[in-house]
N, C-alpha and C positions, 0 to 999 in steps of 0.2 A: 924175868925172875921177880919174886916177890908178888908176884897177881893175886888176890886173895878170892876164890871159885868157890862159891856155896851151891849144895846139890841139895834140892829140898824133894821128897816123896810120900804125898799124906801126911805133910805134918811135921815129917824128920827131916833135920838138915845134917849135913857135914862139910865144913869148911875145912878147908887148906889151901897151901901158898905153893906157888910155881916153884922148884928149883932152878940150881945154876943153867940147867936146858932147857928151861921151860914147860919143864913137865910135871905132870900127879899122879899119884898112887895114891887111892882111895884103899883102905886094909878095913875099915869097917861102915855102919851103914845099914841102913833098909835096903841095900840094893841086891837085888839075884842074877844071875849069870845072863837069862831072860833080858833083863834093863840093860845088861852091859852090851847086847849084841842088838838087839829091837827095841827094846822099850824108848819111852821119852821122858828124859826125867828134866824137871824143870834148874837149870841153874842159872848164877850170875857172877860175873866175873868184874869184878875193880881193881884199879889201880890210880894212882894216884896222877894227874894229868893227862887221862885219857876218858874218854868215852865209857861211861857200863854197858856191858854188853850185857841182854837177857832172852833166853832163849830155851829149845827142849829140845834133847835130841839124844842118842844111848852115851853112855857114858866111855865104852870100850874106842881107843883110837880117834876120839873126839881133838880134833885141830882147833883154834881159832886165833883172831886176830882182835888187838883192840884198837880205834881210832882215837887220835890225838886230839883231847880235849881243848877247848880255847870258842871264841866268838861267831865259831861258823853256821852259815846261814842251815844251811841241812844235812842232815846223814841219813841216805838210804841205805838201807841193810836186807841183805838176801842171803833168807836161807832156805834152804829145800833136803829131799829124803836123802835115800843111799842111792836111788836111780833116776833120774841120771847121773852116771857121775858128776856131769860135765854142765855146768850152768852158767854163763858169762852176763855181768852186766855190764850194762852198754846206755851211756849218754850221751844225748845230742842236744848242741844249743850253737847257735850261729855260725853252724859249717864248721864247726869242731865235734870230735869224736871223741870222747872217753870212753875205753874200756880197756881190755889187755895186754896190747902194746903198747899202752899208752899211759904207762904207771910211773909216781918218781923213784922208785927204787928200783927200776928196773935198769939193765945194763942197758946202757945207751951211751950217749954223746952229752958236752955239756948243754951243748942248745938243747938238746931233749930237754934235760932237764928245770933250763930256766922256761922252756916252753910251757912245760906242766904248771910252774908257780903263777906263770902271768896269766892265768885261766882261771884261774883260782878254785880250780876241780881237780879232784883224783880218784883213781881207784888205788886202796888198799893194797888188794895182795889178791892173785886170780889160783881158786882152789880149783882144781882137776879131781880131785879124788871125794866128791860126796859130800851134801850137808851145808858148808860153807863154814861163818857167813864171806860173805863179800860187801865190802863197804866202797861206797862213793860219797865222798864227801864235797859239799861245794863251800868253800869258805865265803863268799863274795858272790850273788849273781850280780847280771850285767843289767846295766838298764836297758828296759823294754825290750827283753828278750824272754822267749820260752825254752824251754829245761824239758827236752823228753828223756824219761827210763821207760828202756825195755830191758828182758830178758829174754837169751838166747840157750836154745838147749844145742849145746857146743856137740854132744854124742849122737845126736841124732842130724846134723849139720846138713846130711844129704840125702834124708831120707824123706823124700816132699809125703809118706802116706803115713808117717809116722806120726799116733798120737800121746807117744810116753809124756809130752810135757805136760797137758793137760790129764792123764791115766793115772798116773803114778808119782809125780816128783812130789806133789804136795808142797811146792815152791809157794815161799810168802817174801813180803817183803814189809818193812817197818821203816817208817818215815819219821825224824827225829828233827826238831826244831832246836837251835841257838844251843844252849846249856841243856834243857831239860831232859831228864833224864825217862819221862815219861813220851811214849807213842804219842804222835800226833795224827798220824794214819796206818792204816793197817791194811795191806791188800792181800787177796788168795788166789791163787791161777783158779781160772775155772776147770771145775773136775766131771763138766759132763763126756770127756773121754774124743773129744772134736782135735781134728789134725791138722798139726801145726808146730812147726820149731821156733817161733818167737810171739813169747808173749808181749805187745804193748799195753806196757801197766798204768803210766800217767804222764801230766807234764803238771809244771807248776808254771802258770800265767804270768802275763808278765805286773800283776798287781800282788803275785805271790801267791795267791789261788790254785789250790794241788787239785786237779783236774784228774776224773778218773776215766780212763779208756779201758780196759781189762779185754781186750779182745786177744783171740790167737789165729795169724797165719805162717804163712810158709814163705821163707826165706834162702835161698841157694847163694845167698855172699851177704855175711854178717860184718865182715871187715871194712863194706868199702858203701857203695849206694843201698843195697840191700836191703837196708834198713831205716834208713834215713826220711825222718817222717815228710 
C-alpha cells in the first residue's frame, strides 16, 4: 500500500498510489486498450525504504514486487515478455543455490530461514505467470568467491529443441549496485532464435568485476547439478 507508480507515454505521465491490496486503476491517460494488452509503457514504481523499481511492460494485470532498500552489495532484476510464462532465476556462489525454493518468505522450517540470512542472498518472490520482475538480491558477498546468474526458462524445462528463450521472451536483466538507483549493467538474451532453456548471463569476480557470459544451452534439471557452473 502507498507505492507511488508513474506510467509515462511520449511525454505524459500518470501517477497514482497502491491501495489497501496493492493495486491501481489508471481512469485516465494517453494509454489505449492496445497499451493495456501489448504495448510497453515505461513506469516507475517508489516507495519509501525500498529499491525503485523501473521498467516497461503493458499496463493491464501488470504484477510486481519491490526489493528492500538498505547497503546491499547487488540487485539483479529479471524481466521478460508474456512468453514464456515461466522464467526462474537462479544463483550460484560456493556450492549454494539461490533460486525458487530457496526464498525467505517462503514456507519453510526455521533453519530454512536462518539459512537464507547467513548467505546473505535471496530471491524476492518467483512469478510463474509473465513479465516478472524477479529480484536476487546479495546483501554481503563472500570473500574470494564468484557469483554466477543464470536464467532458466521454467515452461520449456523439457523441451531440449526448444528455442522460445532466445525467439520470443525478450528476457533482460538489470544489475544494481549499493544505493544507486541508476543500471550498472544491462544484459539481453540473445535473440538469434538458437535452442536452449538456460541462459548463462554473468558472474561477478571475486574483485567485484560483473563478468559477461551471455551464452544459451540446454539443461534437463535446473534444481540440482544441471546447472551449476
Amino acid at each position: 500500500q502507498g507505492v507511488e507508480v508513474e506510467f509515462t507515454k511520449k511525454g505524459h505521465k500518470v501517477t497514482a498510489l497502491t491501495d489497501e491490496r496493492g493495486y491501481i486503476t489508471i481512469w485516465n491517460g494517453p494509454f489505449t486498450e492496445k497499451d493495456n494488452k501489448n504495448g510497453l509503457i515505461d513506469f516507475v514504481a517508489r516507495a519509501e525504504g525500498y529499491a525503485t523499481l523501473k521498467d516497461k511492460s503493458p499496463c493491464n494485470q501488470r504484477e510486481f514486487s519491490l526489493s528492500p532498500g538498505g547497503t546491499h552489495a547487488y540487485r539483479i532484476v529479471l524481466h521478460w515478455d508474456r512468453k514464456p510464462e515461466d522464467l526462474d532465476s537462479h544463483l550460484w556462489f560456493r556450492n549454494n543455490h539461490i533460486f525458487y525454493k530457496y526464498m525467505p518468505h517462503q514456507r519453510g522450517t526455521v533453519e530454512h530461514s536462518k539459512a537464507v540470512k547467513k548467505l546473505k542472498a535471496y530471491l524476492d518472490v518467483d512469478d510463474v505467470d509473465s513479465y516478472g520482475p524477479e529480484t536476487v538480491t546479495i546483501h554481503e558477498t563472500l570473500r574470494n568467491e564468484r557469483y554466477y546468474y543464470y536464467v532458466h526458462d521454467y515452461t520449456n524445462r523439457q523441451k531440449s529443441r526448444s528455442n522460445r528463450l532466445s525467439a520470443v521472451s525478450d528476457a533482460r536483466v538489470y544489475v544494481y549496485k549499493g544505493k544507486s538507483e541508476e543500471t550498472l549493467m544491462t544484459f539481453r538474451v540473445p535473440s538469434n532464435g538458437v535452442k536452449g532453456n538456460l541462459w548463462k548471463v554473468f558472474y561477478i569476480d571475486t574483485d567485484g568485476k560483473i563478468v559477461k557470459i551471455n551464452s544459451i544451452v540446454y539443461t534437463g534439471d535446473a534444481t540440482g547439478g544441471g546447472i551449476k557452473p
